[in-house]
KESE-662893 format. One line per 8 residues: number of its first residue (from 0); their letters; for each residue z negated, x negated, y negated of N, C-alpha, C. Coordinates in Angstrom, 1 decimal, padded with zeros to 4 digits. Layout:
REM KESE-662893
NUM	A	Z:X:Y:Z:X:Y:Z:X:Y  ... $
END
This chain:
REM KESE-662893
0	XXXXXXXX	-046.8:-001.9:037.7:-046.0:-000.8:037.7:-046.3:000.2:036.5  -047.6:000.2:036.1:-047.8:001.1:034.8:-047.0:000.5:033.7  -046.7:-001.1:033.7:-046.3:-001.2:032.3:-045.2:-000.5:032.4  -044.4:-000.7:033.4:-042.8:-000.1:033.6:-042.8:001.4:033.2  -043.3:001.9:033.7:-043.8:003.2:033.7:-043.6:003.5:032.0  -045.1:002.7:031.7:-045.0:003.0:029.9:-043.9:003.0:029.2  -043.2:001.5:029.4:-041.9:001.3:028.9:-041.0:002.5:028.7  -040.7:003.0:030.1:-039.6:003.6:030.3:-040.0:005.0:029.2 $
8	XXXXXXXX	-041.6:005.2:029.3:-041.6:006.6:028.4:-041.4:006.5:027.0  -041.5:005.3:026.6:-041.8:004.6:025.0:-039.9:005.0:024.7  -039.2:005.0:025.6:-037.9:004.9:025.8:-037.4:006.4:025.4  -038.2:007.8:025.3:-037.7:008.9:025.8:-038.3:009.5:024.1  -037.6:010.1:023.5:-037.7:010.9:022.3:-039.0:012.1:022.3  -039.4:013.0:021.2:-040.4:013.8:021.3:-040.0:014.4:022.0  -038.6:014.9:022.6:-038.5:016.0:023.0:-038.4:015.7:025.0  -038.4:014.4:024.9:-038.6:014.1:026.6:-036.7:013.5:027.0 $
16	XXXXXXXX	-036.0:013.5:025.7:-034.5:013.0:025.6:-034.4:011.2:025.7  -033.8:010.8:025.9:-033.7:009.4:026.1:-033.2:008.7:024.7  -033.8:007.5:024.2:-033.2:007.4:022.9:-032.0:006.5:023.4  -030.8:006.9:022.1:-029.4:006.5:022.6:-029.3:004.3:022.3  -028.5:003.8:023.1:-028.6:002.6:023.2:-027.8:001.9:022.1  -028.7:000.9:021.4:-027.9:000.3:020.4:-026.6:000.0:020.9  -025.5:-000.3:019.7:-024.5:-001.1:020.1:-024.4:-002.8:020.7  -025.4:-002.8:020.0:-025.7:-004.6:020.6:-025.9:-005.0:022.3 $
24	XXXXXXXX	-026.5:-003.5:022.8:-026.6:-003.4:024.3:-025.5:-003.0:024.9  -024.3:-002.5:024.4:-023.4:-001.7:024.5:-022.1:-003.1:025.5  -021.4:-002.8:026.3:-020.4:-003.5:026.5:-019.2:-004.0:025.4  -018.3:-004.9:025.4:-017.6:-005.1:024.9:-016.5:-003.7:024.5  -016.6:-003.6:026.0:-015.2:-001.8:026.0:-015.7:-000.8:024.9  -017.2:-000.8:025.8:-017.6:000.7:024.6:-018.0:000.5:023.5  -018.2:-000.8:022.5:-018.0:-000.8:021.3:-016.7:-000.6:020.8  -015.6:-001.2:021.4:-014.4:-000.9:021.5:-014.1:000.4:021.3 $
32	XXXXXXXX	-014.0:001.1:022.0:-014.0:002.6:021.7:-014.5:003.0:021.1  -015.8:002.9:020.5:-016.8:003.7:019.4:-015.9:003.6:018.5  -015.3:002.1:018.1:-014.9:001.7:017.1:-013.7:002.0:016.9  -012.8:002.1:017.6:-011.1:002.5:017.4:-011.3:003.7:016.3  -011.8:004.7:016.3:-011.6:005.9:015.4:-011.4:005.5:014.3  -012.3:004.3:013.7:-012.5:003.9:012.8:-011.9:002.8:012.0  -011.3:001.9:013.3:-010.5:001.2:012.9:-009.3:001.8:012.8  -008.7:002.7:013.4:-007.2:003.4:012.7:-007.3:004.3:011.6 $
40	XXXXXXXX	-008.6:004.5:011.0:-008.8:005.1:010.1:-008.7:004.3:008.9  -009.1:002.9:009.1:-009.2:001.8:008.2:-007.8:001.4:008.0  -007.0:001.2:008.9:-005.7:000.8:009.2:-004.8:001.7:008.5  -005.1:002.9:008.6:-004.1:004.0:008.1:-004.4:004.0:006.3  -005.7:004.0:006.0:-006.0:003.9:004.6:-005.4:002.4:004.0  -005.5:001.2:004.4:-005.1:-000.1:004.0:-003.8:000.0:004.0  -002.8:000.7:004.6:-001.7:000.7:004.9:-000.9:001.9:003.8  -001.5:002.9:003.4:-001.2:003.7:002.2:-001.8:003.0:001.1 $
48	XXXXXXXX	-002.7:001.8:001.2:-002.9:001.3:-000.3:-002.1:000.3:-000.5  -001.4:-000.4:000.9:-000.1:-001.6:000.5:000.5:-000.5:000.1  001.6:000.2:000.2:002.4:001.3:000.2:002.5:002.3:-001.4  001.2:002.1:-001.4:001.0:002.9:-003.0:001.5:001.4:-004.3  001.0:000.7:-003.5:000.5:-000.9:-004.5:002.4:-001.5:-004.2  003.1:-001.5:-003.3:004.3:-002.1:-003.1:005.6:-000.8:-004.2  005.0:000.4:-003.9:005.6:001.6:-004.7:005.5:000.8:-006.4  004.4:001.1:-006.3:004.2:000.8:-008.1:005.2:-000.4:-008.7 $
56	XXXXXXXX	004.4:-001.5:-007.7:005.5:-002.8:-008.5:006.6:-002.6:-008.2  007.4:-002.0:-007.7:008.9:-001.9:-007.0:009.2:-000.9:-008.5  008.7:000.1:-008.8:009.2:000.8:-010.3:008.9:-000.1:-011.2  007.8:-001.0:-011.6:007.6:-002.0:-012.3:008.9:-002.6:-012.7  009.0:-003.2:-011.5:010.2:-004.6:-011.3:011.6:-003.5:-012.2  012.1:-002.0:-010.9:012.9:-001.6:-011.6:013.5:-001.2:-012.9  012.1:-000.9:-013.7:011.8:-000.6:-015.3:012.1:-002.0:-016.1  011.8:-003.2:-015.7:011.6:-004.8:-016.2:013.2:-004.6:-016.5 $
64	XXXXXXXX	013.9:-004.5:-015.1:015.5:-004.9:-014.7:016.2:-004.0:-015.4  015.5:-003.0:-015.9:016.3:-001.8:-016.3:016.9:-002.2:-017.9  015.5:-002.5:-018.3:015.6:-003.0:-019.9:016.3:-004.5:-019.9  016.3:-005.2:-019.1:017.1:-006.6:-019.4:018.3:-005.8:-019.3  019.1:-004.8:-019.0:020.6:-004.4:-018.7:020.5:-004.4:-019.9  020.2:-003.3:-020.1:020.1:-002.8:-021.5:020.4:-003.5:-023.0  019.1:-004.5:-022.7:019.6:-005.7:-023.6:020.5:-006.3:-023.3  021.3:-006.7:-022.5:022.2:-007.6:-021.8:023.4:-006.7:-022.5 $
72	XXXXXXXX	023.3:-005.4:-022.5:024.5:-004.4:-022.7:024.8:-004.2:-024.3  023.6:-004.1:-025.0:023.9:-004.1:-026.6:024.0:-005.0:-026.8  023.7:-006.5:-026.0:024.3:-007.4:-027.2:025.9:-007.6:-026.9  026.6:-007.5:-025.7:028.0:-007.2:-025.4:028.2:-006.5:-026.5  027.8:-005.2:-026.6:028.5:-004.2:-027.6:028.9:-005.0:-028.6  027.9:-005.2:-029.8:027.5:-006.1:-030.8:028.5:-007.5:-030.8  028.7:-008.5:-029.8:029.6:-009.1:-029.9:031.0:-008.8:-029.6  031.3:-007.5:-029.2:032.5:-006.9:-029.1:033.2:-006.1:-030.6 $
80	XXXXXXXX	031.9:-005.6:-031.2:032.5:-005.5:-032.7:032.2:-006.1:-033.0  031.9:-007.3:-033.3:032.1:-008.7:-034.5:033.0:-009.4:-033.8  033.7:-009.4:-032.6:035.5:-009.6:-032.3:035.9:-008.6:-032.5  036.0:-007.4:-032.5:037.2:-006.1:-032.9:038.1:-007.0:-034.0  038.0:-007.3:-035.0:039.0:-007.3:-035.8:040.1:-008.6:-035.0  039.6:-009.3:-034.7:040.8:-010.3:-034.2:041.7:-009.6:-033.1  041.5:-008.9:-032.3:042.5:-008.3:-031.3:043.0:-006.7:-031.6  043.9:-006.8:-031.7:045.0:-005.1:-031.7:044.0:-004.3:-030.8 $
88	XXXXXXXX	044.2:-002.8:-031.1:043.8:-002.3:-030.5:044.7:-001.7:-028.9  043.6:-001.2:-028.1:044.6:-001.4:-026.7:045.5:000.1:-027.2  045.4:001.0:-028.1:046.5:002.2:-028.2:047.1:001.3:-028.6  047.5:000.2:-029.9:048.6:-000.1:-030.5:049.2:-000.6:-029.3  048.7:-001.6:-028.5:049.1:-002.5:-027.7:050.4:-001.3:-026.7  049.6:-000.1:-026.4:050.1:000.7:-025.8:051.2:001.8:-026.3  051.6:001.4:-027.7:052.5:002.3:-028.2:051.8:003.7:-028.6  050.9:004.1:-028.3:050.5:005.3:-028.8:049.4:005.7:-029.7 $
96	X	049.8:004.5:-031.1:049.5:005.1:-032.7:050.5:004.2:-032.5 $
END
C-alpha cells in the first residue's frame, strides 16, 4: 500500500494539484473535443487558402482570355481593311453620300 500511496503523490504538482492527463490517456471523445477548436480552425484557414488560390487563377485565366479577344479582335479589324476596298460602303449602299 505505500507504493500506491507514493505513486499517487509522485502524481500531485508542487503545489499539492494533480498533474493534468496526457492525451494518450485521454478517451477517444475527449481528444475529440480538445481537438475540434483546432480542427475548424485548420478548416477555416485551408478553406480561405483554396478561395484565395481559386480567386487568383480565376483572374489569371480571365486576363489569358481577355488578351486572346483582343488579339482575335485586331486581327478582324486588320482583315477588314485590307477587304474595304472591294465592297461599297454600307452609306453608299444606303443612299446617304
Amino acid at each position: 500500500m505505500a507504493d500506491a500511496a507514493g505513486s499517487n503523490e509522485s502524481r500531485l504538482t508542487k503545489n499539492g494539484e494533480p498533474l493534468p492527463i496526457k492525451a494518450l490517456f485521454q478517451s477517444p471523445q475527449q481528444a475529440k473535443n480538445s481537438s475540434k477548436l483546432s480542427d475548424v480552425t485548420e478548416e477555416i484557414f485551408l478553406q480561405a487558402q483554396i478561395d484565395e488560390h481559386l480567386q487568383r487563377a480565376k483572374q489569371k485565366l480571365e486576363r489569358e482570355l481577355h488578351k486572346e479577344r483582343l488579339a482575335s479582335l485586331r486581327k478582324v479589324v486588320e482583315q477588314l481593311g485590307e477587304d474595304e476596298w472591294r465592297f461599297s460602303s454600307a452609306d453608299e449602299l444606303l443612299g446617304l453620300r
